[in-house]
RODO-2510 file (C-alpha; in nm, 4 decimals, decimal comma):
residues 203
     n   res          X          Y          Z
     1     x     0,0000     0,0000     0,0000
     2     x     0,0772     0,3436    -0,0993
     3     x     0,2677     0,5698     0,1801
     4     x     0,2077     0,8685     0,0122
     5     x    -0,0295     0,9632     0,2733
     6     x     0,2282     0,9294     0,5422
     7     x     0,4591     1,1556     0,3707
     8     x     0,4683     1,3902     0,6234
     9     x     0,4084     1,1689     0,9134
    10     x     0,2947     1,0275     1,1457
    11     x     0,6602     0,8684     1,1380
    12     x     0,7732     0,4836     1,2244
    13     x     1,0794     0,5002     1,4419
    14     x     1,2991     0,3716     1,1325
    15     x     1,2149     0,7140     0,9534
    16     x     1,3007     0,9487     1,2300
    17     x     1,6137     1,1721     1,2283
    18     x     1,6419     1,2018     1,6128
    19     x     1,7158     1,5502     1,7606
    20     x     1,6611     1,7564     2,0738
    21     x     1,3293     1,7752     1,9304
    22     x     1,0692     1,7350     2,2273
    23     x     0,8773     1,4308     2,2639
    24     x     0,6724     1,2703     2,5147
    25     x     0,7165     0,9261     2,5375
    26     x     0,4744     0,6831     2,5940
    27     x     0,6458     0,3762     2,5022
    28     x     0,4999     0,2322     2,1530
    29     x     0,3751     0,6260     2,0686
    30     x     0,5979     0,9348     2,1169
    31     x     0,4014     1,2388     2,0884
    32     x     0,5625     1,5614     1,9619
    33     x     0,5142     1,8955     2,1917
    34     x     0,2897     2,1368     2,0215
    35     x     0,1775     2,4775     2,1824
    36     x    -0,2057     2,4620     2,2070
    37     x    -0,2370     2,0826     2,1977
    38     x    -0,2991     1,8505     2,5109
    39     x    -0,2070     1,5077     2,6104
    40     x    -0,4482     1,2989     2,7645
    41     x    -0,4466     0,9186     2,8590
    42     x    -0,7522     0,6739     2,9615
    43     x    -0,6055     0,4091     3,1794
    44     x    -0,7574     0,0752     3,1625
    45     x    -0,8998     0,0867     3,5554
    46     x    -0,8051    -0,3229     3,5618
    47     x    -0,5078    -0,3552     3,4558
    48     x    -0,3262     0,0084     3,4824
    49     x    -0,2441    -0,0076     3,1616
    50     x    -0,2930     0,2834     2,8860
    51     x    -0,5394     0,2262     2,6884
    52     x    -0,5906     0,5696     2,4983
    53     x    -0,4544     0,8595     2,3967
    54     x    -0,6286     1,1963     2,3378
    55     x    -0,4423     1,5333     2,1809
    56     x    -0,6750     1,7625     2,2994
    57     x    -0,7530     2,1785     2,2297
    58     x    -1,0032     2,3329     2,3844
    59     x    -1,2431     2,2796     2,1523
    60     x    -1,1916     1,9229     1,9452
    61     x    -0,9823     1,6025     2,0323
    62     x    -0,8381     1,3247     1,8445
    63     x    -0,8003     0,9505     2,0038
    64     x    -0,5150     0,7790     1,8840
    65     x    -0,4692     0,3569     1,9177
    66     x    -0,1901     0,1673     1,7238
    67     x    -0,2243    -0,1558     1,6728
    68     x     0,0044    -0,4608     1,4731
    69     x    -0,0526    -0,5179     1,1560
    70     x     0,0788    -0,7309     0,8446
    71     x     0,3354    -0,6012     0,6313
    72     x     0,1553    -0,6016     0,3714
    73     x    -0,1118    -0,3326     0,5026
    74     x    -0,5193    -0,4004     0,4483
    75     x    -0,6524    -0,3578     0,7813
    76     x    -0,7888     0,0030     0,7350
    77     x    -0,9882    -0,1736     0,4335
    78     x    -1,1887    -0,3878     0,6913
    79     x    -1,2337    -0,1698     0,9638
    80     x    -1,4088     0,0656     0,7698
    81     x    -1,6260    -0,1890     0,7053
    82     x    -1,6782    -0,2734     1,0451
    83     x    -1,7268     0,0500     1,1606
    84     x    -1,9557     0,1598     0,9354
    85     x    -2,1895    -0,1261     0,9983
    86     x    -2,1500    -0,0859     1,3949
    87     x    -2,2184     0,3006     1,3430
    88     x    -2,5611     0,2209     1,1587
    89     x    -2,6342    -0,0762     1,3621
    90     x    -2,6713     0,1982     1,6570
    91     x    -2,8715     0,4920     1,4485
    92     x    -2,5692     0,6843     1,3684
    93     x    -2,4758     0,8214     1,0479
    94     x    -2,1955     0,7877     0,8247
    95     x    -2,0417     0,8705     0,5184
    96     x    -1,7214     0,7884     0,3655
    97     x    -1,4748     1,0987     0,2170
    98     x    -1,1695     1,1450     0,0708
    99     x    -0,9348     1,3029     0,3422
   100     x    -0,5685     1,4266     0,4046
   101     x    -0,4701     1,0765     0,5367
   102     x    -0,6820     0,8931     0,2590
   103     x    -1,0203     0,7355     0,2933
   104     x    -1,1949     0,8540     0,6148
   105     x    -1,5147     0,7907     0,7301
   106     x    -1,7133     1,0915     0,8660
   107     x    -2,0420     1,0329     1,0918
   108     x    -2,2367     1,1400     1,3635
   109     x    -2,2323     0,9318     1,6820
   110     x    -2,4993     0,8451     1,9589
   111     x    -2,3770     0,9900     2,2562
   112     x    -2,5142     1,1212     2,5981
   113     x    -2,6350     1,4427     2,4218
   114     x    -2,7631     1,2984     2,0974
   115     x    -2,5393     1,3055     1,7660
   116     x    -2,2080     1,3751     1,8250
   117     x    -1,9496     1,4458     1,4440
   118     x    -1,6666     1,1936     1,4845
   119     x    -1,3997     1,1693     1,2095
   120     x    -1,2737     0,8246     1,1780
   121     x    -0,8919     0,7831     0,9824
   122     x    -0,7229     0,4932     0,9332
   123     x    -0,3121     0,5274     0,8662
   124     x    -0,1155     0,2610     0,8121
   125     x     0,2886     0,2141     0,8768
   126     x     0,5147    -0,0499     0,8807
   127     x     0,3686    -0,3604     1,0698
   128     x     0,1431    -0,1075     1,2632
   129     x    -0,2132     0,0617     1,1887
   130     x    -0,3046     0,3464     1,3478
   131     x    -0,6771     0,4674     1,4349
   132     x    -0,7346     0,8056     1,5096
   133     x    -1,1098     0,9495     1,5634
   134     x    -1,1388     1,3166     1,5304
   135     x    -1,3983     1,4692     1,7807
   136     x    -1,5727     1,7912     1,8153
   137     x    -1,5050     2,0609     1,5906
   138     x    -1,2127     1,8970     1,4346
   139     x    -1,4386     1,6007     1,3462
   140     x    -1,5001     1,8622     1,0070
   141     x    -1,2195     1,9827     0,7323
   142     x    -1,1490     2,3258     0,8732
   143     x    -0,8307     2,5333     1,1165
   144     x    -0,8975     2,2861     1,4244
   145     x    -0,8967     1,9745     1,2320
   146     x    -0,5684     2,1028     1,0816
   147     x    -0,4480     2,1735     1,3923
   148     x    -0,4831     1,8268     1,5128
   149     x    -0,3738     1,7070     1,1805
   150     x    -0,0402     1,8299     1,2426
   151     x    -0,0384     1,7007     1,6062
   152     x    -0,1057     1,3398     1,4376
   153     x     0,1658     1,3564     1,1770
   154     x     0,4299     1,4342     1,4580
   155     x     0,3521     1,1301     1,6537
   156     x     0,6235     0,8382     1,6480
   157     x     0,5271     0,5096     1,6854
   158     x     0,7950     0,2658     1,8200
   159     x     0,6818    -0,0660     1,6690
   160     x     0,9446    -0,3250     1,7928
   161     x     1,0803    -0,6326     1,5867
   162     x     0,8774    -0,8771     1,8027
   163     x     0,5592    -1,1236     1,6697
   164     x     0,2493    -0,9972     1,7498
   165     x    -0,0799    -1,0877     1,6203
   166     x    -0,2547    -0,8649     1,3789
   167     x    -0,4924    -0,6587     1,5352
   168     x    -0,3137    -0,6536     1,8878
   169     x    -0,2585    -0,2891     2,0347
   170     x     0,0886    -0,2241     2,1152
   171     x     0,1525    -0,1241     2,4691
   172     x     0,1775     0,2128     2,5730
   173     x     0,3164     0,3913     2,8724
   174     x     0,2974     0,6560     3,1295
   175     x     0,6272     0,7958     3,1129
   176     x     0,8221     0,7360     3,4426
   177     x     0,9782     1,1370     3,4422
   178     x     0,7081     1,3494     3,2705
   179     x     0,3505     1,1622     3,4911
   180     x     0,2997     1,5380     3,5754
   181     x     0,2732     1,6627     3,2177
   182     x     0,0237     1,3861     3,1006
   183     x    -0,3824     1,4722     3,2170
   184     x    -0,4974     1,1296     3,3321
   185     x    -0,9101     1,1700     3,2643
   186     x    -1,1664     0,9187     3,2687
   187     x    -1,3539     1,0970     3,0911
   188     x    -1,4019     1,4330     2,8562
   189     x    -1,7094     1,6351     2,7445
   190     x    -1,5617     1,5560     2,3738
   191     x    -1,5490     1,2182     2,3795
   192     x    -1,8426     0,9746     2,2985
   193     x    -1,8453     0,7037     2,5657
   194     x    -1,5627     0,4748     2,6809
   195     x    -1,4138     0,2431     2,4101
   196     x    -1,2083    -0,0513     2,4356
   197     x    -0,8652    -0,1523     2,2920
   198     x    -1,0290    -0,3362     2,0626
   199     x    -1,0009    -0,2567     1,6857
   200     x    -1,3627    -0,1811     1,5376
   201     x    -1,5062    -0,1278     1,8610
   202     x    -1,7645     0,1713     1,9044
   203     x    -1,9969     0,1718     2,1584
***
């Protein structure tokens, strides 16, 4: 699969030219500082483990999850699939577009206060898939979903040589140094409810 869509990130570790640049790192996913933009986490309350990420402004956020994939790419294919079907299958809407990280699916999302836009993109790296769903008013082309565009395309993800099996999220982290820079919330007005690790899950 084409990587033309990754041309300007987000980068595999194997692509980086590694600086002073500032990064917080959360073990499989180092995120980039950028002025403005938030880092969240959603820790899995059983295990302690991180389960999501969130770059946040004040007005739109976009969840990030990496997961293992094959080397020869596909997965984004499926999910959007999956994802559509599991959107209507609730009363949601969605449509698919043509976006700055390829196809995207945009849709509106039952949530505690009705239809909530959600932006769902698919990118896909060497052995690893990333999902990130653009909320609030990022979740439409326009300056915040840029904004959060750009945070995206400076993450790093740190995929490892190990087996894993497709699908699998790779682990992240709290970093050990930097806990006090990293919001820990359960929950956010922007987000639609809780999700899993799991790849095509919406609830």
């Amino acid at each position: 699969m084409s990587n033309d869509y990754r041309a300007n990130g987000p980068w595999d570790e194997s692509e980086v030219v590694w600086d002073d640049t500032e990064r917080l790192d959360l073990g499989s996913l180092l995120v980039t500082a950028i002025p403005g933009v938030d880092v969240q986490v959603q820790v899995d309350e059983n295990t302690g483990a991180v389960a999501l990420v969130t770059l946040a402004t004040p007005d739109s956020g976009v969840q990030i999850q990496v997961f293992a994939a094959p080397k020869s790419g596909g997965l984004w294919d499926d999910a959007r699939k999956q994802i559509t079907a599991s959107i209507n299958s609730s009363n949601g809407l969605v449509e698919e577009a043509q976006g700055v990280f390829g196809p995207e699916l945009r849709a509106q999302v039952p949530g505690e206060q009705g239809l909530q836009p959600a932006c769902f993109v698919g990118i896909e790296g060497p052995r690893w898939f990333m999902r990130a769903v653009f909320l609030g008013n990022a979740a439409r082309p326009g300056e915040a979903a840029t904004i959060l565009q750009n945070a995206v395309r400076g993450l790093v993800v740190i995929r490892g040589n190990e087996a894993m099996p497709v699908g699998n999220a790779l682990t992240l982290t709290l970093p050990t140094s930097q806990e006090q820079e990293v919001e820990a919330e359960q929950e956010s007005p922007l987000l639609p409810p809780e999700r899993g690790p799991e790849l095509t899950e919406i609830r």
